[in-house]
DRENFI-704077 format. One record per residue (C-alpha): residue in one letter; chain; z, y, x. Coordinates in steps of 0.02 Angstrom, whole numbers. Each point is the difference from the previous one (the first is absolute). Layout:
BEGIN
<pt><r>A</r><c>A</c><zz>Z</zz><yy>Y</yy><xx>X</xx></pt>
...
***
This chain:
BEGIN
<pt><r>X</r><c>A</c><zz>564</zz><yy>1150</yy><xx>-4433</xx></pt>
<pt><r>X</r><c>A</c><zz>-174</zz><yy>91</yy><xx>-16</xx></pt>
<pt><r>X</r><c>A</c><zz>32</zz><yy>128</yy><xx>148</xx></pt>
<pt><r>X</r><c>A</c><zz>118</zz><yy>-1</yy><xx>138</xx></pt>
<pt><r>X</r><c>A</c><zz>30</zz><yy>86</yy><xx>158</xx></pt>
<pt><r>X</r><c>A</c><zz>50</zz><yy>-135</yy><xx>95</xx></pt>
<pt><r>X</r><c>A</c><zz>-104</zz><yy>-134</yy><xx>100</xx></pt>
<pt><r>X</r><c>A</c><zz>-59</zz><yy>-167</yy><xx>-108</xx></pt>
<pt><r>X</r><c>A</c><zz>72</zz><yy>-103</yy><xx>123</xx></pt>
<pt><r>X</r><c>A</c><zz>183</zz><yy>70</yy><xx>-50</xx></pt>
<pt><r>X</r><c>A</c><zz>-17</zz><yy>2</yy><xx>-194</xx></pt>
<pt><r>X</r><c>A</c><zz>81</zz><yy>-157</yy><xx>-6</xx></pt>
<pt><r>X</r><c>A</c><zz>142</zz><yy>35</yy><xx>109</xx></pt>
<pt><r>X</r><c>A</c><zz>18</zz><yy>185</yy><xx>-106</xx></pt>
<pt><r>X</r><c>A</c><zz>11</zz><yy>-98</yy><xx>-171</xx></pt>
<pt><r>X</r><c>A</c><zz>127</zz><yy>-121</yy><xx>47</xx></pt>
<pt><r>X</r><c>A</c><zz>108</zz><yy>152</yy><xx>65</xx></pt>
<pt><r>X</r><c>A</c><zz>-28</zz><yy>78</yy><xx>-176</xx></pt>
<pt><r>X</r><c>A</c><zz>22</zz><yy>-151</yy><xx>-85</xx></pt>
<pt><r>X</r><c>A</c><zz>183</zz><yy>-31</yy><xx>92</xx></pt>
<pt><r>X</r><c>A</c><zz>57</zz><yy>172</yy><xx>-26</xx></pt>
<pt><r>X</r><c>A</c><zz>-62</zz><yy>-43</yy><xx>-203</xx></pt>
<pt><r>X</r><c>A</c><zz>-142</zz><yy>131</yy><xx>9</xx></pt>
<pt><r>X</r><c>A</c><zz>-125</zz><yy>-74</yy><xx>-138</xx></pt>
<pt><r>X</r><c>A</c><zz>-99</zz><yy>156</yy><xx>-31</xx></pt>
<pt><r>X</r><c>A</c><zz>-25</zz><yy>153</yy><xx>96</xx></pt>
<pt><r>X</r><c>A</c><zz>-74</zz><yy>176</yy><xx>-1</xx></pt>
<pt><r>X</r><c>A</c><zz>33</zz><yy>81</yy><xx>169</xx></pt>
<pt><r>X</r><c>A</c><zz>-16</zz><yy>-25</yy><xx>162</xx></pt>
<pt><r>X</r><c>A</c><zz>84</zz><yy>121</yy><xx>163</xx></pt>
<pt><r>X</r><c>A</c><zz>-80</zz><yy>-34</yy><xx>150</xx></pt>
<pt><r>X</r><c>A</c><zz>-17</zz><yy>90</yy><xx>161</xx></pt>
<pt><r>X</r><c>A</c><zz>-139</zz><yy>-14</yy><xx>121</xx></pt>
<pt><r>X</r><c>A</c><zz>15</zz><yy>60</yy><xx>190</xx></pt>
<pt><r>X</r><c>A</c><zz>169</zz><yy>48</yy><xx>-23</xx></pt>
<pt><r>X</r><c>A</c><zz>151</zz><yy>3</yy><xx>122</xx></pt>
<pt><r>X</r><c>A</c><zz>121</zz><yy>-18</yy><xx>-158</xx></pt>
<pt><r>X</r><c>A</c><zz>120</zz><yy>-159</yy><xx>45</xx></pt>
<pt><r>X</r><c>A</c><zz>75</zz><yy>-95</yy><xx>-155</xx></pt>
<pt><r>X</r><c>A</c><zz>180</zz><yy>-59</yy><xx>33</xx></pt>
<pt><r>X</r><c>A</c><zz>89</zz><yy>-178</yy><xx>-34</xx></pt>
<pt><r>X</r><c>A</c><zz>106</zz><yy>6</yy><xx>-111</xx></pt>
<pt><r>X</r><c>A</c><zz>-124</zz><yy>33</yy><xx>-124</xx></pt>
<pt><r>X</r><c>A</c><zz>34</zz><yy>121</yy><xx>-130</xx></pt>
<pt><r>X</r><c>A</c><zz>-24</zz><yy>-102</yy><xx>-169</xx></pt>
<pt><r>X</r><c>A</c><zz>-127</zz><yy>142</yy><xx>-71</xx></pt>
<pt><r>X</r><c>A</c><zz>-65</zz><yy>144</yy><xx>48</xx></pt>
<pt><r>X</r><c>A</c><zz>-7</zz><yy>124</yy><xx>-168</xx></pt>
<pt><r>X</r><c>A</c><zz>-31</zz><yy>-146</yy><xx>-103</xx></pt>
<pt><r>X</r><c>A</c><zz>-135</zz><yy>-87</yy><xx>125</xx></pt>
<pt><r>X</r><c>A</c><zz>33</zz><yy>-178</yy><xx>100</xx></pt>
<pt><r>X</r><c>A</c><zz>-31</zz><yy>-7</yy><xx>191</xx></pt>
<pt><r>X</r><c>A</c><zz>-78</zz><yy>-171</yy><xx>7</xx></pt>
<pt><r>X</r><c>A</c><zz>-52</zz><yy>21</yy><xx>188</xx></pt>
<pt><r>X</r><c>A</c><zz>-110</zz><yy>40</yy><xx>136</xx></pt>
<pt><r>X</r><c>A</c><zz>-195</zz><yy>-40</yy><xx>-23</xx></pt>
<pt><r>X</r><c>A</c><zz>-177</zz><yy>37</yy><xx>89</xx></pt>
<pt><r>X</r><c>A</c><zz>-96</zz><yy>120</yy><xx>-113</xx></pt>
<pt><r>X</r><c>A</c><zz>-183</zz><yy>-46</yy><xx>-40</xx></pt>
<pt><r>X</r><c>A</c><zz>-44</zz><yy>171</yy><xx>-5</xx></pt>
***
């Protein structure tokens, strides 16, 4: 967890998402910035091999 995307205050709440869906290690990340792209429930389980673990505010 040496460089992420996301806001500090929402590493915790990323890693327990990962942690329920068993992700242990990772090498990617997808994320979209100003975007008008809308992710719909259900959830698909993965997206060409990648997780959707949820919505966060990037740090960027």
């Amino acid at each position: 967890m040496n460089d992420v995307v996301i806001d500090r205050d929402e590493i915790n709440s990323a890693v327990k998402e990962c942690t329920k869906l068993g992700i242990v290690t990772a090498n990617a990340v997808f994320y979209l910035t100003d975007s008008d792209v809308i992710i719909k429930k259900p959830y698909k389980e993965n997206y060409n091999g990648l997780k959707y673990i949820g919505i966060y505010n990037s740090s960027l």
